[in-house]
C-alpha positions as CSV (number, residue, x, y, z in Angstrom):
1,X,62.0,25.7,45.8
2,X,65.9,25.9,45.3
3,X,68.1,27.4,47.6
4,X,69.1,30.6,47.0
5,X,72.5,31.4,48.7
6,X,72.8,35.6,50.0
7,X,75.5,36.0,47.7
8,X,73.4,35.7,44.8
9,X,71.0,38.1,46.4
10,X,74.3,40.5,47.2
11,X,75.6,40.3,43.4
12,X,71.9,41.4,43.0
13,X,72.1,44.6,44.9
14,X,75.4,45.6,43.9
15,X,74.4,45.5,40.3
16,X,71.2,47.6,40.9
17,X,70.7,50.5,39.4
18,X,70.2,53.5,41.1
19,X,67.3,55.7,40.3
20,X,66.8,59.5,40.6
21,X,68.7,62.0,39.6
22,X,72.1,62.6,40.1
23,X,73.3,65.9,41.3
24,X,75.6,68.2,39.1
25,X,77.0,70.9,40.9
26,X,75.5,74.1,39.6
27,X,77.1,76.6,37.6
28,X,75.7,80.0,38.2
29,X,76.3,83.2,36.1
30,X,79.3,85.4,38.2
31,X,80.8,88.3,36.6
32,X,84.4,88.1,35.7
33,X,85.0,90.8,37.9
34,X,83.6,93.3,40.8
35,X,81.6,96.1,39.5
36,X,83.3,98.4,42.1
37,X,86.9,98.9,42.4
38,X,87.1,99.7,45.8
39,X,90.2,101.3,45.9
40,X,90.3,104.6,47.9
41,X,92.9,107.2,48.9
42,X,94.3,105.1,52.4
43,X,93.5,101.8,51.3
44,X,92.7,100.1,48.1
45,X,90.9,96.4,47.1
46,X,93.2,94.1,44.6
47,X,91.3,91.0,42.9
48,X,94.5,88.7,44.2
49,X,93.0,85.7,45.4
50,X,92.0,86.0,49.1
51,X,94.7,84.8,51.6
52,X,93.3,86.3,54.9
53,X,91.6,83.2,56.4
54,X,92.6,85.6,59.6
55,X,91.8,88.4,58.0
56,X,91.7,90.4,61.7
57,X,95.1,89.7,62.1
58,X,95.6,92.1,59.0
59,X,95.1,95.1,62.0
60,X,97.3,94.6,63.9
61,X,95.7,94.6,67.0
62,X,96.9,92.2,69.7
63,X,93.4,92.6,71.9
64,X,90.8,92.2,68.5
65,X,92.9,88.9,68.1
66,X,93.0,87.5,71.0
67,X,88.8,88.3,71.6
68,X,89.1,86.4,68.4
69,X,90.5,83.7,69.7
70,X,88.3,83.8,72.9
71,X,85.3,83.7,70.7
72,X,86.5,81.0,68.7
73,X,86.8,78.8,72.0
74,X,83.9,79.5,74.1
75,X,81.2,81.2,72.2
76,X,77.6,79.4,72.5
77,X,76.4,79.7,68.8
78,X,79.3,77.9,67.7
79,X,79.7,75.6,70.6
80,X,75.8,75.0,69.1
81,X,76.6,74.4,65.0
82,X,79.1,72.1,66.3
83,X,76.8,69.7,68.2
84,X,74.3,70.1,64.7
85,X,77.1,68.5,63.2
86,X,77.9,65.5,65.9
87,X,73.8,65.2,65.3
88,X,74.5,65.2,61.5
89,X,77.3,62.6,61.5
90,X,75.0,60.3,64.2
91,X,72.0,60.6,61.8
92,X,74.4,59.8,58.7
93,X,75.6,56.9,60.5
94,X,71.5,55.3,61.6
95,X,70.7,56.1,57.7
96,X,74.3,53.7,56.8
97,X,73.4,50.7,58.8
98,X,70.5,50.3,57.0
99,X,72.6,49.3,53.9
100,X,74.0,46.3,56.4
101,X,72.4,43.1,57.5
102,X,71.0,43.4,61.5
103,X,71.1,40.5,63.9
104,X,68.7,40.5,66.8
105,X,68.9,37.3,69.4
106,X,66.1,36.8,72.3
107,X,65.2,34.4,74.7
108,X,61.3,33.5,75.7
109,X,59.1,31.4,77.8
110,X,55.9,31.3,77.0
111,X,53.0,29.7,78.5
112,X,49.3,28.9,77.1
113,X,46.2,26.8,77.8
114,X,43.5,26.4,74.9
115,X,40.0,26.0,75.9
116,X,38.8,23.0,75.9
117,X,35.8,23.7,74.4
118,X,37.1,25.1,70.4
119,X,37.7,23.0,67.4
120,X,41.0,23.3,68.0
121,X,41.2,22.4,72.4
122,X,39.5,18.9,71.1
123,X,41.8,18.0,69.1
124,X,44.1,17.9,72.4
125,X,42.1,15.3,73.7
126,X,41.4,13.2,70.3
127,X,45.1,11.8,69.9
128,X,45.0,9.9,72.9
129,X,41.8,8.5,71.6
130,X,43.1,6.7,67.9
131,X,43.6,3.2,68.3
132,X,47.0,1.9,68.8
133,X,48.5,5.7,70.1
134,X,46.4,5.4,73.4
135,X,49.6,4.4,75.4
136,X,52.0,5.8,72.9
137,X,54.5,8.5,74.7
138,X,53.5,11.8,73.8
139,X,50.3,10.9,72.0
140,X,48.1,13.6,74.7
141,X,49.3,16.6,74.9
142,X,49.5,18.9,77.7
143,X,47.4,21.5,78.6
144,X,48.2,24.0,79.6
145,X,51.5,24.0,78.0
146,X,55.1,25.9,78.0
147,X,57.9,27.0,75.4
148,X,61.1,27.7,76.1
149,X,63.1,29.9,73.0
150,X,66.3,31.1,72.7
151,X,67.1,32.3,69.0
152,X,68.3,34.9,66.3
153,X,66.9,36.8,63.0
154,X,68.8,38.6,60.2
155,X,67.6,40.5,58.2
156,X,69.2,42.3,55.1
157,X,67.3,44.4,52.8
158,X,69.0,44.6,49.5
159,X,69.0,48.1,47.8
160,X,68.2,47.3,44.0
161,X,67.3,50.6,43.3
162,X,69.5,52.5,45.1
163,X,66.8,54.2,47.8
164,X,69.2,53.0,50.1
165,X,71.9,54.4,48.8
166,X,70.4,58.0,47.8
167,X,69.5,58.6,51.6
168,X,72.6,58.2,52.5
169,X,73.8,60.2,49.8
170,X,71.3,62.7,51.2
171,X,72.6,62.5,55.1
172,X,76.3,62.9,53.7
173,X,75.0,65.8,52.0
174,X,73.1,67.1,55.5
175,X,76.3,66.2,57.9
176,X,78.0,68.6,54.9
177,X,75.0,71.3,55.3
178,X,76.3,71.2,59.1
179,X,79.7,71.5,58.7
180,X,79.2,74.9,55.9
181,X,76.3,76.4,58.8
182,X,79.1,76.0,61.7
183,X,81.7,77.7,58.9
184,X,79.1,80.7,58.5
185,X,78.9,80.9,62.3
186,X,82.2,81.2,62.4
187,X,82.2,83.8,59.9
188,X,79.5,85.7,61.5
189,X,80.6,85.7,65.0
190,X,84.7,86.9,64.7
191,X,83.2,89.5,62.4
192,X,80.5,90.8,64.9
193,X,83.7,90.4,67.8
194,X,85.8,92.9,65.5
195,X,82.3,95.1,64.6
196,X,82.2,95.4,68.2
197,X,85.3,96.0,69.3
198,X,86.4,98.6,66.6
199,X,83.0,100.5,67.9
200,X,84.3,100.5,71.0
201,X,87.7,102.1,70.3
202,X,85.7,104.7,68.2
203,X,83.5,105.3,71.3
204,X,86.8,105.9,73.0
205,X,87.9,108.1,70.3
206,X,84.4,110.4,70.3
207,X,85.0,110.5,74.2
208,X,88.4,112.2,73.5
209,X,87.1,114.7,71.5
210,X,83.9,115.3,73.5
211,X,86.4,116.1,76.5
212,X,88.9,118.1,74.7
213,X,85.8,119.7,73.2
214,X,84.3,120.4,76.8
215,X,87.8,121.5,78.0
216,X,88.5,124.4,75.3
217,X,84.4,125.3,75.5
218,X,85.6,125.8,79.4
219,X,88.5,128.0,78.5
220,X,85.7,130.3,76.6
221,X,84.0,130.3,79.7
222,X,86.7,131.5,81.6
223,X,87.8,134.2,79.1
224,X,83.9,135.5,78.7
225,X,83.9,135.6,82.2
226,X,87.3,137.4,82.5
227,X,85.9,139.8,80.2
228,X,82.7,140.6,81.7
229,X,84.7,141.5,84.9
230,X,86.4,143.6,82.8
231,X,83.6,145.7,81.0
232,X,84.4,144.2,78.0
233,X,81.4,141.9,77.1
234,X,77.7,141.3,78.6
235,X,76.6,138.5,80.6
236,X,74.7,136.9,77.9
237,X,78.3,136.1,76.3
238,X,78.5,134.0,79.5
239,X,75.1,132.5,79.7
240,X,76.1,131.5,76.0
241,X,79.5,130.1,76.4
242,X,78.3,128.0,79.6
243,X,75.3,126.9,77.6
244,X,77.9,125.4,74.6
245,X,80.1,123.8,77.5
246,X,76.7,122.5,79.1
247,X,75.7,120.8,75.6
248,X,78.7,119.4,75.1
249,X,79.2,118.0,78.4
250,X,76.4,116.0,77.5
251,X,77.1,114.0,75.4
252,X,79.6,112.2,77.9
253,X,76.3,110.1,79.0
254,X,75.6,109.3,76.2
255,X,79.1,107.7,74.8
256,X,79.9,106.1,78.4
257,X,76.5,104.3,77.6
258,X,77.9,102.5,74.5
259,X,81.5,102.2,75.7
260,X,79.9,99.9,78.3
261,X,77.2,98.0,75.6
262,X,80.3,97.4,73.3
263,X,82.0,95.8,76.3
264,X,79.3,93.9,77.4
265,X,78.7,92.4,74.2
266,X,82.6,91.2,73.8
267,X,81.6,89.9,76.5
268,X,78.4,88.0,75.8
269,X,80.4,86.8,72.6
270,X,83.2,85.3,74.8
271,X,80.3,83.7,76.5
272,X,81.0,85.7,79.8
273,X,78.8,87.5,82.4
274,X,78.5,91.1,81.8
275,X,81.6,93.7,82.8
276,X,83.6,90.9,82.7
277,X,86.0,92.7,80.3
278,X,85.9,95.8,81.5
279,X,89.4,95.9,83.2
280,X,90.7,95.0,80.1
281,X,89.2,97.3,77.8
282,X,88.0,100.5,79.7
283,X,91.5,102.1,79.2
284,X,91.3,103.7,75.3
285,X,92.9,102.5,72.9
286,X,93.3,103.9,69.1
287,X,90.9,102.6,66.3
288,X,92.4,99.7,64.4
289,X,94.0,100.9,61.3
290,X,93.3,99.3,57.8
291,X,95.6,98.0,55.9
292,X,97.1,99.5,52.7
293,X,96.0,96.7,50.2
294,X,92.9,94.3,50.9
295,X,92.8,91.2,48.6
296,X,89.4,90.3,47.6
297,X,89.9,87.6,44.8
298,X,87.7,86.8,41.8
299,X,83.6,86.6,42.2
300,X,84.3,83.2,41.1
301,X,85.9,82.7,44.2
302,X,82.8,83.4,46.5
303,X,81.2,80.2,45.1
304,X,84.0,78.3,47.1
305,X,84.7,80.7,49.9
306,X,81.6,81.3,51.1
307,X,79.7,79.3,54.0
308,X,76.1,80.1,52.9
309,X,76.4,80.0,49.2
310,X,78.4,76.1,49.9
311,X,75.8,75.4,52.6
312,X,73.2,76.0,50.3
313,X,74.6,73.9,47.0
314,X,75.3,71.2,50.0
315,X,71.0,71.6,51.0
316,X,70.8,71.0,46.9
317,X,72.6,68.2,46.7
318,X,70.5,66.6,50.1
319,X,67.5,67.4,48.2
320,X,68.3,65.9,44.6
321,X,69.4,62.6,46.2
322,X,65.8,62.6,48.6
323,X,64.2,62.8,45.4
324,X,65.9,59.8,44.0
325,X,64.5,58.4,47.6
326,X,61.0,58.9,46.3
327,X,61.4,57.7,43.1
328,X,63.3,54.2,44.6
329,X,59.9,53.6,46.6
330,X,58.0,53.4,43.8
331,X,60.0,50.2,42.6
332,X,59.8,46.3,44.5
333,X,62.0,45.9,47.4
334,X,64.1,42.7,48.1
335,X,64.2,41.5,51.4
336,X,66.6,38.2,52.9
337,X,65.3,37.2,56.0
338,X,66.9,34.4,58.4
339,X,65.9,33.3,61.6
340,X,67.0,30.0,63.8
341,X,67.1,28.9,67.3
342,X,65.9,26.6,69.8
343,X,62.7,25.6,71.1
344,X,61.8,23.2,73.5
345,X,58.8,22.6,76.0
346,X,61.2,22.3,79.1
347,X,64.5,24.0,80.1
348,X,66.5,21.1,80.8
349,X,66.2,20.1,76.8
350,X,66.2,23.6,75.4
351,X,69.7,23.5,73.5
352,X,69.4,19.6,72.4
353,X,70.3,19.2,68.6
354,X,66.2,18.1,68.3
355,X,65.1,21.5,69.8
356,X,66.6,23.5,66.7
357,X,64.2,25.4,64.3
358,X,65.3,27.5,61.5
359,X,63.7,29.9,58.5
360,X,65.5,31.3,55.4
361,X,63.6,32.9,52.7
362,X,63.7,35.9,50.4
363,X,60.5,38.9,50.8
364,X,60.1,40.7,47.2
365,X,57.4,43.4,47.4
366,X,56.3,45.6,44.7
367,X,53.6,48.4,45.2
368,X,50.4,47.9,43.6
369,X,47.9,50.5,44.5
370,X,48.1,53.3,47.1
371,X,45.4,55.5,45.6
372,X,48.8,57.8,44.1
373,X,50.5,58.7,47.5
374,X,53.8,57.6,46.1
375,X,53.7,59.4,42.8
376,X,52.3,62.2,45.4
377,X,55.9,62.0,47.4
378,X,57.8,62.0,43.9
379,X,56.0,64.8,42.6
380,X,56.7,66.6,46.3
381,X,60.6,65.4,46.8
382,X,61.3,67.4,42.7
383,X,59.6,70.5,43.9
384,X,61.8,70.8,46.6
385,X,64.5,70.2,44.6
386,X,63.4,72.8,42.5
387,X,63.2,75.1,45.4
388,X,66.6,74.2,46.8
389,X,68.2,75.0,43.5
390,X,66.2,78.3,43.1
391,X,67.4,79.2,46.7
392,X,71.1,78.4,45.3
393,X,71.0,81.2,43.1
394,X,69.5,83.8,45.1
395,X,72.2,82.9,48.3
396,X,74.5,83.6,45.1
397,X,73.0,86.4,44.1
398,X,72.6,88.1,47.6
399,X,76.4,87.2,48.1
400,X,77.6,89.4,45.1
401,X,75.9,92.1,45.8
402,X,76.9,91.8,49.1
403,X,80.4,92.4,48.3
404,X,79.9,95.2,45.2
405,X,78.6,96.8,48.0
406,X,81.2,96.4,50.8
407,X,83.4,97.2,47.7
408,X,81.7,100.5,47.9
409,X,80.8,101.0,51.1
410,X,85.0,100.3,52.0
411,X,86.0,102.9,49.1
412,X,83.5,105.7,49.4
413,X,84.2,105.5,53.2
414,X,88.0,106.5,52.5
415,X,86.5,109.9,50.4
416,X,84.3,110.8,52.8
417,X,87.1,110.6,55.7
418,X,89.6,112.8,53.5
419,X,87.5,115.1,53.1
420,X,86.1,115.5,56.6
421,X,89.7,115.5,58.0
422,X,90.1,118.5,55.7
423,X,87.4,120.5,56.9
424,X,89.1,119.7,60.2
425,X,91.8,121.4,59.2
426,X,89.8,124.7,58.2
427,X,87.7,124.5,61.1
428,X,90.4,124.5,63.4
429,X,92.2,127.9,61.3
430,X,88.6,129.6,61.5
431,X,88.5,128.9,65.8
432,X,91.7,130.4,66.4
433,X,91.1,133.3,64.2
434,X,87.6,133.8,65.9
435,X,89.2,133.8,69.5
436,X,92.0,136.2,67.7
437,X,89.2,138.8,67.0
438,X,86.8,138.2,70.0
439,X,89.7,138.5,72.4
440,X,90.9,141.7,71.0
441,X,87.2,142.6,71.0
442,X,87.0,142.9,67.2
443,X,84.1,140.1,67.2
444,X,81.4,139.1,69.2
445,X,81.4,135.6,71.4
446,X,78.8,134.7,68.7
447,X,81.3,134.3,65.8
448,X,83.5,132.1,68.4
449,X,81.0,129.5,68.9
450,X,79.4,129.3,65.6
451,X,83.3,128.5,65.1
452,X,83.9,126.1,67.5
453,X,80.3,124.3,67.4
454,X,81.2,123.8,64.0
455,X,85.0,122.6,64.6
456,X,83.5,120.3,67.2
457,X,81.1,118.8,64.8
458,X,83.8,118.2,62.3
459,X,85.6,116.1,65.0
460,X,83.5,114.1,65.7
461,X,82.6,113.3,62.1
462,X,86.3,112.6,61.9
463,X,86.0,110.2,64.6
464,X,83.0,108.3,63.1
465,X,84.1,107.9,59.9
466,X,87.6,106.9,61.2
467,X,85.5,103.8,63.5
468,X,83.2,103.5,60.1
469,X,86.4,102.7,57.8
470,X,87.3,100.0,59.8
471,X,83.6,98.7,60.4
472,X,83.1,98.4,56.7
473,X,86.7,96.5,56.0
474,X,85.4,94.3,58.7
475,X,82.1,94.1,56.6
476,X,83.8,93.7,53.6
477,X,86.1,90.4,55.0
478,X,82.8,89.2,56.2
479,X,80.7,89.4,53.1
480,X,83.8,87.7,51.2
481,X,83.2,85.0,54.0
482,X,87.0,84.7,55.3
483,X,87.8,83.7,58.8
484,X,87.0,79.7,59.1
485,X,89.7,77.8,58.6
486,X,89.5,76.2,55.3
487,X,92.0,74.6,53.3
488,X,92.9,77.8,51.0
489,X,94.2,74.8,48.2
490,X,91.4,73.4,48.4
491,X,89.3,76.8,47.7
492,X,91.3,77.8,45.1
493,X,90.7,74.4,43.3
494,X,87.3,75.1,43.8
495,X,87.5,78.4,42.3
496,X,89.6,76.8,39.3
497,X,86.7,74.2,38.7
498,X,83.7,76.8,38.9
499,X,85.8,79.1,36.2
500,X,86.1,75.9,33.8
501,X,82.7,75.4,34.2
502,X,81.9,78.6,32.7
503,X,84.2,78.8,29.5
């Protein structure tokens, strides 16, 4: 048989084709714009293209930032993703060598003794037997018997059909998947630090108001009490201004118990033991204000912006190129083996130029029958592509609604604070006309805290929906998936290629 030298076999593989489909990015349907407007009366959304990658620096806070930045450097979920990735890349890199010859050397002794008594432990005996070889050197041979060998094999399988190629494909598209899961970490965790903190400060706030509440339900106490003295009201005005001072005075309990759970989880998300924090954030502080003008770009934009919609094209593309796997085992595989060494009976002669041995040879084999489990594995490997692709769309889907309704959510918010901050406003003109009256004994004590039960409801309405305001911004930055540091060029490029793709 001719000699066949490995560059023929290497011209071989690099002309191979490579089977399976190849992956075309999808190109799902996005409205040209957001459904909702989100503009309200502090603070309105523009569809400028997004250029917040910090987007809590946009409120302008010095702590949120720097529990950003805390977060950013010690958390444990994202210290996590990251290793997923190292495992990723090492994975992508065991799936590559197998596109490269290996080399293995070893070195054996081996000893044996045949029995004496088989076909093949006569024939031993029989050479020292023929006539003329009887005192021949090495016409017996011993028994037992030893083998010294030192040697190497390399083998290289070439990748006619591209499987090789398409899982590597696949664990580029995996270490990619990684990279996208440790983005939407990211994402996640800086917007559960703000959530969190900005509940904090608006536990804070209601605090305030509970105690300036419970301070002016106090001063009712002390004038029903003056008045009683004086003949001027009963003690049930008493028993009911102490019980409205009683009520309010507990709630106290209540918002020292969250002030302390939104501390201890900044802390938890700093990866810090509990209270750790507290010397730094137990003093109040106001609720981060919004911003004017929020830039939330085009929904063509998300496609590139996102973690989990990219993750989940990235999980498509791993799948498409598996399936091409599949479909490559179903075709003959080349294999160039080559093996040499030395072998020799004793030690001392082991690396003579007589003791070499050597093998070369090319392995081609082609499936036959397997009773269908390949065409099984092909038919499996497009159903999961089919799977990945429909969960694509809906990780698209569930993103645009997401935003349309943090657009909403951000807007509506704003209304609902204006007009709460005017029924403040009355509230507060009804109290002091109800003391007015009760204190010149025009009205009873009941009129003053219906009044001021209602003024102190109001408040703290006020408060929530000033902490809510920022809490949905916060949700709004996170559904538009800003705060990993990506390349914005390169997302707007992105966002340039997915808009050609739908003209």
């Amino acid at each position: 048989m001719a000699w066949v030298s490995p560059a023929v076999f290497a011209t071989t593989a690099l002309s191979g084709c490579v089977v399976g489909p190849d992956f075309q990015r999808p190109k799902p349907d996005v409205p040209a714009a957001w459904s909702s407007p989100g503009a309200g009366p502090q603070s309105r959304a523009t569809t400028q293209g997004f250029q917040q990658p910090k987007w809590w620096t946009t409120f302008n806070d010095p702590m949120l930032t720097s529990l950003v930045e805390r977060a950013a450097s010690a958390n444990a979920d994202l210290r996590l993703a990251a290793l997923r990735i190292q495992e990723a890349r090492a994975q992508r890199a065991v799936v590559g060598a197998a596109a490269r010859p290996s080399l293995d050397t070893a070195g054996s002794w081996q000893g044996q003794r045949i029995s004496e008594n088989t076909p093949s432990g006569k024939l031993f005996g029989l050479a020292g037997d023929i006539p003329g070889l009887a005192n021949s050197p090495g016409a017996s041979i011993a028994n037992p018997y030893g083998q010294f060998q030192f040697g190497f094999d390399a083998v290289w399988e070439l990748d006619l059909f591209g499987g090789i190629r398409r899982s590597i494909e696949a664990a580029d598209a995996d270490a990619a998947t990684a990279v996208e899961d440790w983005r939407g970490v990211e994402v996640a965790l800086f917007g559960e630090v703000a959530r969190a903190y900005i509940d904090l400060r608006g536990a804070q706030l209601k605090r305030a108001v509970a105690l300036d509440n419970l301070a002016t339900a106090r001063d009712l106490l002390r004038i029903a009490r003056r008045r009683r003295i004086l003949g001027l009201s009963s003690e049930i005005d008493v028993s009911r201004a102490a019980a409205q001072a009683s009520l309010i005075e507990a709630q106290l309990p209540l918002l020292e118990r969250q002030i302390v759970a939104d501390i201890n989880e900044l802390s938890r998300l700093i990866d810090r033991e509990p209270g750790a924090l507290r010397s730094q954030l137990e003093s109040a502080k106001p609720v981060p204000v919004i911003p004017p003008q929020v830039a939330v770009g085009l929904p063509a934009e998300l496609l590139c912006r996102r973690p989990d919609i990219r993750s989940a094209e990235k999980r498509f593309h791993a799948a498409t190129a598996r399936q091409g796997v599949a479909i490559a085992d179903r075709f003959p595989r080349l294999t160039l083996t080559v093996a040499g060494g030395y072998q020799a009976q004793d030690l001392t002669n082991l690396f003579d130029w007589a003791s070499r041995f050597g093998l070369v040879g090319p392995q081609l084999a082609a499936p036959l029958f397997d009773g269908g489990r390949r065409r099984a594995k092909v038919a499996a490997a497009g159903y999961r592509t089919e799977a990945a692709a429909v969960d694509y769309g809906r990780t698209v889907l569930n993103a645009l609604h997401e935003v349309d309704s943090a657009l909403t959510a951000y807007a509506e918010e704003q209304k609902r604070r204006a007009s709460v901050v005017e029924a403040v406003s009355q509230n507060r003109s009804a109290v002091r006309l109800a003391r007015l009256r009760y204190e010149n004994g025009l009205d009873s004590i009941l009129e003053v805290l219906d009044a001021e039960r209602t003024l102190h409801e109001s408040e703290a309405l006020h408060a929530d929906s000033t902490t809510a305001i920022s809490i949905r911004l916060v949700a709004l930055y996170k559904a538009l998936g800003g705060g990993w540091e990506g390349s914005a060029d390169a997302v707007n490029s992105c966002a340039d290629q997915a808009d050609q793709s739908h003209r």
